[in-house]
N, C-alpha and C positions, 0 to 999 in steps of 0.2 A: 821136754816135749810138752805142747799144750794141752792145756784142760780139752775133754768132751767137749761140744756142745753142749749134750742134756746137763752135766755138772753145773755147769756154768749157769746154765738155765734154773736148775733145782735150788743152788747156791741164791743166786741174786733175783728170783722171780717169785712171787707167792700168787695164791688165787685161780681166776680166771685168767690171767696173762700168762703162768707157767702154765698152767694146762693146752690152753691154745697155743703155747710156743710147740712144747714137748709136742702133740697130737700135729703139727706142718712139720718139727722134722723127724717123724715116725713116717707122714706121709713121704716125706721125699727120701726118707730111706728106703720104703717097699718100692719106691719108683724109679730107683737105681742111681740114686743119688749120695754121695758122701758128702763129707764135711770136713779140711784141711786144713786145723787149724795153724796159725802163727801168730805169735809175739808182734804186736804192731812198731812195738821198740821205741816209743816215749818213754822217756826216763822221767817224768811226773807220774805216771800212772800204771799199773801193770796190765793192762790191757790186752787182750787176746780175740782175736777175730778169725773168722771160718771164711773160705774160698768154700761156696757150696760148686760141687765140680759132679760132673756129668759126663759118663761115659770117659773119663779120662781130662775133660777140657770144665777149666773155672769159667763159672758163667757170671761170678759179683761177688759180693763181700758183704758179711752178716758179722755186726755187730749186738751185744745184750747187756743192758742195762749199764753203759758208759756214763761216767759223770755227768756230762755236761749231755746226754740224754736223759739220764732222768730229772734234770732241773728243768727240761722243756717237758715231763712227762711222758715218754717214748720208753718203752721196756725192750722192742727191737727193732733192728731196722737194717733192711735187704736192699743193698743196690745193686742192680741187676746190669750187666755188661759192664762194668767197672773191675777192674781186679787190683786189689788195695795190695795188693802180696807183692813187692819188687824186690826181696832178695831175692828170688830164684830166676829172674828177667834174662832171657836172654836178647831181648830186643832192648831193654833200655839200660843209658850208659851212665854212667857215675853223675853226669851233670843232671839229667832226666830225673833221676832217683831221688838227688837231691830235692831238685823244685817239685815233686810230689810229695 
């Protein structure tokens, strides 16, 4: 099972960054929102990313502090309409999966 979010966030965030991470998803939890974590499944990195979902439906993919973000300086970062999670697809097919 994946890590928390907040872990994740407590774990690799200090400062002002963790606090403004933890304090957006405190807000989006009072605001009926979860966080679904999964294993992105690189075998270089153990990497764990959140489908923030809504009423039942994923709206994007939240990633914190991934390697090659914080080489650019980026502590997190929300794509919003994107949904990075395709084990569970039932619209896209083994080829799809792949080229993503």
């Amino acid at each position: 099972m994946p890590k928390l979010i907040e872990n994740v966030i407590n774990e690799k965030l200090t400062g002002d960054a963790q606090k403004n991470a933890l304090d957006l998803v405190v807000f989006m939890h009072e605001n009926g929102f979860s966080f679904e974590g999964f294993d992105t499944g690189d075998v270089h990195s153990s990497a764990v990313r959140w489908t923030p979902t809504y009423r039942g439906k994923g709206i994007g993919c939240v990633a914190v502090a991934e390697a090659p973000m914080i080489a650019e300086g980026v502590d997190m970062a929300i794509w919003i309409g994107l949904d990075c999670d395709f084990s569970n697809s039932i619209v896209a097919d083994d080829d799809l999966k792949e080229f993503a």
